[in-house]
FIROBA-446702 format. One record per residue: z, y, x of N, C-alpha, C in turn; residue in one letter. Coordinates in pm, whole numbers, padded with zeros to 5 digits, always signed. Layout:
BEGIN
ZYXZYXZYXA...
! end
This chain:
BEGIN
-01312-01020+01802-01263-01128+01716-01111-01136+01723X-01032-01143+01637-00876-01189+01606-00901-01314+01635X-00771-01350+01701-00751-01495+01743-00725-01565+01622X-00751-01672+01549-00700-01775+01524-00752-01734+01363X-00856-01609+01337-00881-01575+01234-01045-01595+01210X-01124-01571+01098-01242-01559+01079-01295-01516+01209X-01418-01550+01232-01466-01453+01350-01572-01385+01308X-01642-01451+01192-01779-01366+01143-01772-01373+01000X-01859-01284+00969-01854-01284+00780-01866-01423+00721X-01976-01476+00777-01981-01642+00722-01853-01699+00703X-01738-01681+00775-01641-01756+00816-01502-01716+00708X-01572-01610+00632-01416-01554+00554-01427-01656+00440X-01307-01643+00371-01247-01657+00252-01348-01598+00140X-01420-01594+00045-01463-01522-00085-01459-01494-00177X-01402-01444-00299-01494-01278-00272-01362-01226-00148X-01470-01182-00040-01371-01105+00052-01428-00937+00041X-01345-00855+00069-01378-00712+00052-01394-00713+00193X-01468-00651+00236-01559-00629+00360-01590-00423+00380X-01526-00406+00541-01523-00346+00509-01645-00264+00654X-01752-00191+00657-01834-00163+00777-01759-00047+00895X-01718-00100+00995-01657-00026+01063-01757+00118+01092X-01869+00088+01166-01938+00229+01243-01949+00302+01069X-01978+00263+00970-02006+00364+00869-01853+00397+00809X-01759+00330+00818-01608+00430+00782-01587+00500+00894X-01658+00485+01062-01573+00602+01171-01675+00735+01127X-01825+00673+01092-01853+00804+01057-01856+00889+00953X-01810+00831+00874-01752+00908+00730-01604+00975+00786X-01532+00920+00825-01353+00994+00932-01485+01113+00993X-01546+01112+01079-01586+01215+01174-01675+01340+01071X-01732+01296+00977-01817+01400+00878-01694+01490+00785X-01543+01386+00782-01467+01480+00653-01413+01574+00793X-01333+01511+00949-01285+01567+01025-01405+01692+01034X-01496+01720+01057-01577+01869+01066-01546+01922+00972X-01553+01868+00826-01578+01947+00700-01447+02002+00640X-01285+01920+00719-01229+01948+00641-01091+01896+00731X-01081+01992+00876-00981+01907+00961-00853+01998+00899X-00756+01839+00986-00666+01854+00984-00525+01910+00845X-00514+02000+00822-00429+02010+00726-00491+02026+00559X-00652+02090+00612-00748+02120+00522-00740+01998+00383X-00771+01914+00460-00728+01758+00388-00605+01679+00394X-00568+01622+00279-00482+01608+00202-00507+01417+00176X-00542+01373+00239-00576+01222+00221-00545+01173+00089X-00632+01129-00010-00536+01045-00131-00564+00872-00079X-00428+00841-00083-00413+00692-00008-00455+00556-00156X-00459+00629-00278-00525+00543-00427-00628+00506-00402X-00713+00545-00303-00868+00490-00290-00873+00419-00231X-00799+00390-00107-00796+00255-00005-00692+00156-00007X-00560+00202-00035-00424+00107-00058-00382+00085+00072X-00444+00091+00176-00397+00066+00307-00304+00139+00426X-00213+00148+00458-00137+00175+00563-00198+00181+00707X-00278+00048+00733-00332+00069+00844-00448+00142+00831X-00519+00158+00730-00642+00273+00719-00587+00407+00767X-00408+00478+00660-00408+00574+00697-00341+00588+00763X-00309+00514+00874-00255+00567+00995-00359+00601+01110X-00484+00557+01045-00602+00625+01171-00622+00723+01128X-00637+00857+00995-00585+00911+00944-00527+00999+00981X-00393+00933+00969-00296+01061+01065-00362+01083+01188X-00389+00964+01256-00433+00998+01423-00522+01100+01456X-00608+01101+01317-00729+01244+01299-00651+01357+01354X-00533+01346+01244-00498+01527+01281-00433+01530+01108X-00458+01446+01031-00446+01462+00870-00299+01416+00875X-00195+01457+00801-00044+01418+00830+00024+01426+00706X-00090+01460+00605+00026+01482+00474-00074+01386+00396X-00032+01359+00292-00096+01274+00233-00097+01230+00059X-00171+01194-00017-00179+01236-00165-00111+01080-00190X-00005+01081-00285-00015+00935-00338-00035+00917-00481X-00053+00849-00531-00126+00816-00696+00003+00718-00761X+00141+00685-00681+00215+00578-00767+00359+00617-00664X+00495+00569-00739+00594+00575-00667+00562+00430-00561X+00523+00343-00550+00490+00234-00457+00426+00284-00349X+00316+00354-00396+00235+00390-00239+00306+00466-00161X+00407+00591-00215+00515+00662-00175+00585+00572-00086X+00642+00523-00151+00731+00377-00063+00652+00298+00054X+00596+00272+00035+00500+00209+00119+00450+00269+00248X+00387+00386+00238+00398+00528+00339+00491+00525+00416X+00623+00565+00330+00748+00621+00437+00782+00482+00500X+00753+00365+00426+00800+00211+00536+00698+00176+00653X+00607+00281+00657+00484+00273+00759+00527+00322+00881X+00613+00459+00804+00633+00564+00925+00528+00682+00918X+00450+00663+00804+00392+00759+00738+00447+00892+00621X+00577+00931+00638+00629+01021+00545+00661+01168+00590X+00580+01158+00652+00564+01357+00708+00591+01413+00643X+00479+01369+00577+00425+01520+00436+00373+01470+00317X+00458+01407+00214+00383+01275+00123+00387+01368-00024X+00277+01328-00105+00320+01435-00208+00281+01330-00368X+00322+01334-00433+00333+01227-00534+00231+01334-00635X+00100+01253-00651-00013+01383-00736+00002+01346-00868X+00085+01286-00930+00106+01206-01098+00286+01291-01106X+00238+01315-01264+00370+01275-01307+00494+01155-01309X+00611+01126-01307+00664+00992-01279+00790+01049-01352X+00847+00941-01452+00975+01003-01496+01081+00855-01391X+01023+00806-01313+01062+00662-01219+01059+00777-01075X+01142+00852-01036+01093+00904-00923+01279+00901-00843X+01366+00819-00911+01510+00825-00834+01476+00743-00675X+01380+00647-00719+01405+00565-00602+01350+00639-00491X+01208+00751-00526+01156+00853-00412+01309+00915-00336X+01375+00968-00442+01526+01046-00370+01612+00940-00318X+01582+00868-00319+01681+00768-00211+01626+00730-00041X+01494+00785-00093+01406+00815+00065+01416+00928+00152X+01480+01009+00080+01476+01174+00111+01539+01203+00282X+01568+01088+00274+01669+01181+00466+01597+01114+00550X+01445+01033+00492+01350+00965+00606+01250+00992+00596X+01178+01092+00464+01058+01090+00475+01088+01282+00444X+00944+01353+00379+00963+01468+00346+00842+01438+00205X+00869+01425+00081+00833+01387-00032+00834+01508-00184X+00735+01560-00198+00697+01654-00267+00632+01596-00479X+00687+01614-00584+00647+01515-00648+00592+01659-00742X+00454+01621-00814+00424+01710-00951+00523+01705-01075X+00479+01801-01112+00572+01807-01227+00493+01911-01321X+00476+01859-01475+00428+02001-01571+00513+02003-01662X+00621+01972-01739+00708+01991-01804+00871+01976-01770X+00950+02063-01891+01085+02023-01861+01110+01901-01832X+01073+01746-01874+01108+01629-01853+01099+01579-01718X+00961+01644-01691+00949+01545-01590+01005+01608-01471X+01055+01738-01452+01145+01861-01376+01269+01755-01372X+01287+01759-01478+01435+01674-01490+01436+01563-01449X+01365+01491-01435+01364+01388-01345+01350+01371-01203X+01286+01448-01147+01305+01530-01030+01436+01580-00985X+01500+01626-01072+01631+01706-01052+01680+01585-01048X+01694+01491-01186+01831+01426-01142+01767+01235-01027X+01680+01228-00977+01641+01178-00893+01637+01209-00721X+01737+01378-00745+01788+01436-00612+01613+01396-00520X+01504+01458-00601+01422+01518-00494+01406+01656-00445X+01367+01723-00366+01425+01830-00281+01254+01922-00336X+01145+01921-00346+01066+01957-00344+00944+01954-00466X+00877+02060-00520+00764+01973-00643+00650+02064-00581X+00559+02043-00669+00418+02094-00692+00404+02134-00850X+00390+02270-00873+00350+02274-01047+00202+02214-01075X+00214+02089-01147+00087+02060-01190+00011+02131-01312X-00121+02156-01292-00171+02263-01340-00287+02201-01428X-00330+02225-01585-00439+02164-01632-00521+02230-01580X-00637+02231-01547-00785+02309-01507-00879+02221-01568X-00840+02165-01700-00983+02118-01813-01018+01980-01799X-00927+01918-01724-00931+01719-01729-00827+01725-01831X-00842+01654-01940-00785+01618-02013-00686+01521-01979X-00593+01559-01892-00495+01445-01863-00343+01584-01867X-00318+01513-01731-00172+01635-01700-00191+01742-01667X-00064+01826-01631-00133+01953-01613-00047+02067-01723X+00054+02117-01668+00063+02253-01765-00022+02325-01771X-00043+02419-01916-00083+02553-01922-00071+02625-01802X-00182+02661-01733-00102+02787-01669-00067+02905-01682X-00082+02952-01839+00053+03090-01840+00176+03037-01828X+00221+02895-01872+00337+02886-01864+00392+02765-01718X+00298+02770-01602+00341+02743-01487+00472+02843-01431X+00455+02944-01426+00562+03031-01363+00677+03026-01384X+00704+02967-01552+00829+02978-01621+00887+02831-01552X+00824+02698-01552+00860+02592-01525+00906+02636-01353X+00809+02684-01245+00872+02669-01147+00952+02787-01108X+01024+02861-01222+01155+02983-01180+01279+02827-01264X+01235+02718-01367+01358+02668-01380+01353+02586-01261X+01232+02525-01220+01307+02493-01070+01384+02513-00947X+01324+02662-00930+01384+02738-00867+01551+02697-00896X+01564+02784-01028+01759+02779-01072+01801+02611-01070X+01724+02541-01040+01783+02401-00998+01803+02370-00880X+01731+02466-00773+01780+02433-00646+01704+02337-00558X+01592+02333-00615+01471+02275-00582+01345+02348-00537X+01258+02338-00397+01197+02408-00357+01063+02430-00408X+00963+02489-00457+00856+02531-00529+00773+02520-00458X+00659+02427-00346+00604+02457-00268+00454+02486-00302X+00411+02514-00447+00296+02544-00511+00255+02504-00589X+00107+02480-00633+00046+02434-00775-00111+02343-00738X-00114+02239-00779-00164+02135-00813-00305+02140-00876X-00397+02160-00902-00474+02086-00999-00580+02037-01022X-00610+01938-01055-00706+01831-01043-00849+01842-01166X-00968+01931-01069-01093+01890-01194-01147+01793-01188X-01112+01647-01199-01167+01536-01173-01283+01548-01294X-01271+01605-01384-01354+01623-01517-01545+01651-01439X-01500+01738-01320-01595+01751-01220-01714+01711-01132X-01565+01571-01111-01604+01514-01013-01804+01451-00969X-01874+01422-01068-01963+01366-01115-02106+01396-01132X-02008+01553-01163-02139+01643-01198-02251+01652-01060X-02377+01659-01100-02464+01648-00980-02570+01766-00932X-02559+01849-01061-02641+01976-01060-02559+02054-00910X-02581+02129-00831-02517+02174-00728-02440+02324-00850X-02556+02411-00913-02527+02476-00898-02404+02502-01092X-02446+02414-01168-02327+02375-01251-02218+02329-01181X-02168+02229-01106-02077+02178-01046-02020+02342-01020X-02087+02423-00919-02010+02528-00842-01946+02629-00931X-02030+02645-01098-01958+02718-01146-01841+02663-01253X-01882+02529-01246-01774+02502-01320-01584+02487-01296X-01646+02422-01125-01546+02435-01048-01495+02575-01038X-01564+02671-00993-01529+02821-01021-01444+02859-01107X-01440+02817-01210-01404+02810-01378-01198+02764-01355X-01229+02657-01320-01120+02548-01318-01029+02621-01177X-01104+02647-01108-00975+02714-00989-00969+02856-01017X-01042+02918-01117-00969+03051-01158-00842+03024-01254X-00848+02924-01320-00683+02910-01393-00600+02871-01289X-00634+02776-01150-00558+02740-01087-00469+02828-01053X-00555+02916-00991-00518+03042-00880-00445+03153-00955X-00466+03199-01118-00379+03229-01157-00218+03195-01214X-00273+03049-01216-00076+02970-01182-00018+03007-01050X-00075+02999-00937-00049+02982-00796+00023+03161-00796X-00055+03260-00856+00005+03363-00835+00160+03387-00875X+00166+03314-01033+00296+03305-01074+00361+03254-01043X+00314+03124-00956+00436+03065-00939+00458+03052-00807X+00385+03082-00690+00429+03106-00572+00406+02990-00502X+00444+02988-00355+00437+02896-00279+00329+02890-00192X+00297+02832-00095+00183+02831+00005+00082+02725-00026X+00082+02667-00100+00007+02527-00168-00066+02539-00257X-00209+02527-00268-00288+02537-00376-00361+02408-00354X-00325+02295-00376-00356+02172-00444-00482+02143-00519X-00589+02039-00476-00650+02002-00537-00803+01960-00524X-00902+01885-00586-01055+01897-00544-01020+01739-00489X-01139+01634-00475-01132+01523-00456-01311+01506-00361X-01314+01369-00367-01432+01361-00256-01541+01454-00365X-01571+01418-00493-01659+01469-00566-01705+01603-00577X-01587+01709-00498-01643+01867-00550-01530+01905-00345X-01543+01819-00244-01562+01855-00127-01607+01964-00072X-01723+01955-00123-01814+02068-00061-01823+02206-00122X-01763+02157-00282-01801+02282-00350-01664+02370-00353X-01546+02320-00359-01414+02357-00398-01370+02427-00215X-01395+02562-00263-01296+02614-00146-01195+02742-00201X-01153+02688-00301-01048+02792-00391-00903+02752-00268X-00932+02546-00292-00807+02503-00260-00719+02527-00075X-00597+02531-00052-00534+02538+00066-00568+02425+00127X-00581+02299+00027-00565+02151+00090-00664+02028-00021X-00759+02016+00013-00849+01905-00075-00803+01781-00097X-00746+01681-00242-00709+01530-00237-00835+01439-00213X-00873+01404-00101-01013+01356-00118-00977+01180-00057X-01015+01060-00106-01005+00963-00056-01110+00865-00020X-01174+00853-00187-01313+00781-00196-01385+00823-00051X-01391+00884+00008-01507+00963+00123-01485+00819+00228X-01384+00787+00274-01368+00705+00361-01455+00597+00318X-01455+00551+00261-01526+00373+00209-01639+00384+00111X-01610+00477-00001-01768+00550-00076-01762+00424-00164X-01859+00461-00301-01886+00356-00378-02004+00373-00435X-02077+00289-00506-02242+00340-00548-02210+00481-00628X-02174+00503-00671-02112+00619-00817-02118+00727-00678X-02037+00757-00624-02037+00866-00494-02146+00914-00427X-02198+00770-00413-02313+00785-00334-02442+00844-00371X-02432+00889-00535-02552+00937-00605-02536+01113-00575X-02432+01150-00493-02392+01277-00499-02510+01336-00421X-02516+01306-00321-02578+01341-00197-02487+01420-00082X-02368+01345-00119-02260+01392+00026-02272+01326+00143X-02219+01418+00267-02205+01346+00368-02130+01221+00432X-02175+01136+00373-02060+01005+00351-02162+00892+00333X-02118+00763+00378-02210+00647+00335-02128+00544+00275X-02195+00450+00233-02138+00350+00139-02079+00222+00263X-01925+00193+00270-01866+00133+00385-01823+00029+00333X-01817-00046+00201-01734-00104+00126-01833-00223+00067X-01787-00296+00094-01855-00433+00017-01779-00557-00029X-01831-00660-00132-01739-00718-00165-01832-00855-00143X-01825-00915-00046-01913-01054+00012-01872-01179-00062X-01951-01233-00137-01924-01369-00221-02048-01434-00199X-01986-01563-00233-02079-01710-00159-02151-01754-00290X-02271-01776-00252-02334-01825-00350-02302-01958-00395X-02291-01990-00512-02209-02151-00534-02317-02221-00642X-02380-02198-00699-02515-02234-00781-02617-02156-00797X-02779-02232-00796-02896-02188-00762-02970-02242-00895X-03059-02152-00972-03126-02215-01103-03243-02226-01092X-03338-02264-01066-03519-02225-01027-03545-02147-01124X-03475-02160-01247-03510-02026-01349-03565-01914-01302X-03431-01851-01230-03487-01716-01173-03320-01649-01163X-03260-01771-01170-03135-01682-01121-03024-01776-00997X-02940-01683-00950-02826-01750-00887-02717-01712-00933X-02572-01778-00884-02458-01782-00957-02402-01785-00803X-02300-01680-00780-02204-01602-00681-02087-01668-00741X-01981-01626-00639-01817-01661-00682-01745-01505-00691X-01766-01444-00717-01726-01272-00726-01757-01259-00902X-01653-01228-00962-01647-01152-01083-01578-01019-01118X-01561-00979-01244-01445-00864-01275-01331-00890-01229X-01311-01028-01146-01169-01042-01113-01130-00951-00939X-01293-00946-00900-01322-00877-00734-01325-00780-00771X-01428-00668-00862-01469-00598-00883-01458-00492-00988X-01392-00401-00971-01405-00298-01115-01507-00237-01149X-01563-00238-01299-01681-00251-01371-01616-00126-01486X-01551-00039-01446-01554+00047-01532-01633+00174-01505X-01687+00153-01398-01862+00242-01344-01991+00190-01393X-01991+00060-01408-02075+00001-01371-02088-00111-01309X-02224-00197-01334-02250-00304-01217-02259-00259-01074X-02205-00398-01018-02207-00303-00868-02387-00340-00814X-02434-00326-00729-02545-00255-00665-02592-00389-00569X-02702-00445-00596-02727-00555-00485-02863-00496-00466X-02850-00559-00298-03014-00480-00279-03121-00592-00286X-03081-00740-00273-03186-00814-00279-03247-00886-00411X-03202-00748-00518-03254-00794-00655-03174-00739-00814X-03173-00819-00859-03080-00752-00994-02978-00825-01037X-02859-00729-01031-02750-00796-01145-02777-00814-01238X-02708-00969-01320-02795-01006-01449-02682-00935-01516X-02525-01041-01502-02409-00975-01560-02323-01039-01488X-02145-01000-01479-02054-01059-01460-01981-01114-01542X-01909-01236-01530-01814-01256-01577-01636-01283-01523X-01589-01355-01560-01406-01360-01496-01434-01361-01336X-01497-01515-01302-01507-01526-01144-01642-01565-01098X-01722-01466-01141-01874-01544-01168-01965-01424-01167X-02051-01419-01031-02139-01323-01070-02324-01378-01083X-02361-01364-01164-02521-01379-01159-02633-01263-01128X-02697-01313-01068-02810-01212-00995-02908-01323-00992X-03063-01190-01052-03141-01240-01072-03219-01200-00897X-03251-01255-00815-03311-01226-00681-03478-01203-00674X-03496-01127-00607-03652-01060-00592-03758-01231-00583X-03661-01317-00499-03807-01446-00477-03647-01560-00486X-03640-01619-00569-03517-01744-00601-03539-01863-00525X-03679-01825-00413-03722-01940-00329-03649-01916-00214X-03581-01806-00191-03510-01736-00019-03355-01801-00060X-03290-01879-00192-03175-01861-00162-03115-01996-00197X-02977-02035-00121-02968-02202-00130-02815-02159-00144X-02789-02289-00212-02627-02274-00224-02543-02272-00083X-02440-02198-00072-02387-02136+00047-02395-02051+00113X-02511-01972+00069-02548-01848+00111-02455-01727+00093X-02414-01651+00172-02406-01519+00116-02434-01404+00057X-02377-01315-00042-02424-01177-00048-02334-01086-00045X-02375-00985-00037-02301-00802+00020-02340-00734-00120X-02239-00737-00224-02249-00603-00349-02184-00516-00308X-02208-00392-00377-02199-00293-00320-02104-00244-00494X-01937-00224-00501-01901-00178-00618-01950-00049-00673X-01945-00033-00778-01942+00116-00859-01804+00199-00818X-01724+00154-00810-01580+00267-00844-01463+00190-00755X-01438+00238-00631-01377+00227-00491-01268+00181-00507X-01167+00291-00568-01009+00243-00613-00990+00121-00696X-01004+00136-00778-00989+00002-00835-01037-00129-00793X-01131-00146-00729-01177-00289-00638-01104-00330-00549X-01036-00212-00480-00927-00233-00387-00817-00294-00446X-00797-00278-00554-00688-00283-00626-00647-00407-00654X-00774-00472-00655-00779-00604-00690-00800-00731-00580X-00769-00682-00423-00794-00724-00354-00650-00735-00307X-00610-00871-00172-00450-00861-00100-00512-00840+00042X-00621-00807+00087-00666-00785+00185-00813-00713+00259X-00816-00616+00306-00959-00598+00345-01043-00631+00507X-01100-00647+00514-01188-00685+00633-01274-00610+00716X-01268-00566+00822-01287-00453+00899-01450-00558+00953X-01568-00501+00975-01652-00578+01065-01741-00465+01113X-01790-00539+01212-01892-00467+01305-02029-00560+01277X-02122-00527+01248-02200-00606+01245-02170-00745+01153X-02217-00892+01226-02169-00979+01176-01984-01048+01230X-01984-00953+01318-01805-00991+01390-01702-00930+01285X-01592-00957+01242-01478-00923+01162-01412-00945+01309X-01412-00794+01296-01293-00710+01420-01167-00698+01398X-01118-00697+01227-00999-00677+01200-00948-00712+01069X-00874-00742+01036-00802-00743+00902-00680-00653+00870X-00711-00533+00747-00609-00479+00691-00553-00545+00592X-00427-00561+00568-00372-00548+00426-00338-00468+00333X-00390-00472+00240-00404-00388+00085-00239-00382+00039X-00164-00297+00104-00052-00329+00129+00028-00171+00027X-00066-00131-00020-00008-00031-00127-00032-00030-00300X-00052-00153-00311-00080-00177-00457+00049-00167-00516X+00014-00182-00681+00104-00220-00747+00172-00062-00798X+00310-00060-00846+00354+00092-00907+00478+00055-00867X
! end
């Protein structure tokens, strides 16, 4: 128990994000076999936390994926800036080069623009980001090589190529997933030839197991898991919950929670209750229809379980570490924002 804080779940604040300690050490101990040390590439967008990834580093993991110039920032004010690598484009990346003589900060890049912003933001290092068939960023890769020889003549170091099949991520067939992924790191690997460097970037919790093209996997979701993940059949369990108090009871056949889209991101889906059915959400309001509406009284608690990890976090200023019914700890969600 923290002094002078909650001591048990009953006792928090609600909607509180809740977070199961023994099932996040053993999700850390299943990626540490599958994927120690430099293998993994932490992306810090799935948790927001500092104190998460500094247990993390303690693994043996020292470099780390970020999704925003904030989490960047945030990192190196941790004492986390080893090996930080910015996995988005950013044409906002001056303030990263004003970090440069405290951290060691690596940013993507797929076009002249966003090179140039790099250049004149005096960062020292990129990654060629590479399309491999997500319709997002991502150069061509015939024309990766050309972008990182103008880096090169800028005086900027090339430390490899990037690329993200999140398009992937989802797929559940084992043996589609493997060739599709197959597919997507054969364009990789032919950027990587052109353009050099020791870094082949890429693969997330979703294609873990399948992606061994890459030097270094961005995997984050694995730590905390979300129902959507959990349909994979990876070695990982669901650690993440978002605990809200029941605040009205209907004999109808339903109850009314204090948790809405305002706790929860619903761009997966409803999140997952086990003692019955989500009816729907609204702003700060969740309804669930319960297996017997005779077991439940106003004040009660419940444990949902979100669809889609990052973003719930996102929407949280704090998470809650527990063992059982004890809250052992409180992190702060201390990397939000851009």
């Amino acid at each position: 128990m923290i002094e002078n804080e909650p001591a048990t779940i009953g006792d928090l604040p609600t909607p509180a994000l809740v977070i199961d300690r023994p099932t996040f050490n053993a999700n850390r101990l299943a990626m540490d076999a599958l994927l120690p040390e430099d293998r993994l590439r932490p992306h810090v967008k799935a948790f927001k936390a500092t104190a998460l990834a500094q247990l993390l580093a303690d693994d043996g993991h020292r470099g780390f994926c970020c999704a925003t110039p904030r989490e960047v920032e945030g990192m190196v004010a941790a004492g986390l800036g080893e090996d930080l690598l910015l996995a988005n484009e950013s044409l906002d990346v001056a303030r990263l080069g004003a970090l440069a003589d405290r951290a060691n900060i690596t940013v993507a890049v797929d076009s002249n623009a966003t090179l140039d912003a790099a250049i004149a933001g005096r960062l020292r290092s990129v990654l060629i980001d590479v399309n491999v068939g997500l319709p997002r960023c991502g150069i061509d890769s015939a024309d990766a090589g050309r972008l990182a020889d103008r880096a090169r003549k800028a005086g900027l170091e090339v430390r490899g190529v990037m690329g993200y099949e999140g398009h992937l991520m989802m797929v559940r067939d084992p043996k589609e997933k493997a060739d599709r992924v197959s597919a997507s790191m054969e364009m990789l690997l032919q950027a990587s030839a052109d353009v050099g460097g020791d870094i082949v970037s890429g693969g997330g919790t979703g294609t873990c197991l399948t992606n061994t093209w890459c030097t270094e996997i961005q995997a984050g979701s694995y730590t905390l898991m979300d129902t959507d993940y959990c349909k994979l059949g990876l070695p990982f369990e669901l650690a993440l919950n978002v605990v809200a108090t029941v605040i009205s009871v209907n004999m109808q056949g339903w109850i009314t929670a204090d948790a809405g889209i305002k706790s929860m991101a619903m761009d997966h889906g409803n999140p997952r209750w086990e003692h019955g059915d989500v009816f729907f959400l609204s702003d700060e309001h969740i309804t669930l229809s319960p297996t017997n509406i005779n077991d439940w009284e106003v004040g009660d608690r419940v444990r949902l379980q979100p669809a889609h990890v990052d973003p719930t976090i996102a929407k949280h200023q704090q998470m809650w570490l527990v063992d059982g019914d004890s809250v052992v700890d409180r992190w702060a969600v201390d990397l939000r924002h851009w």
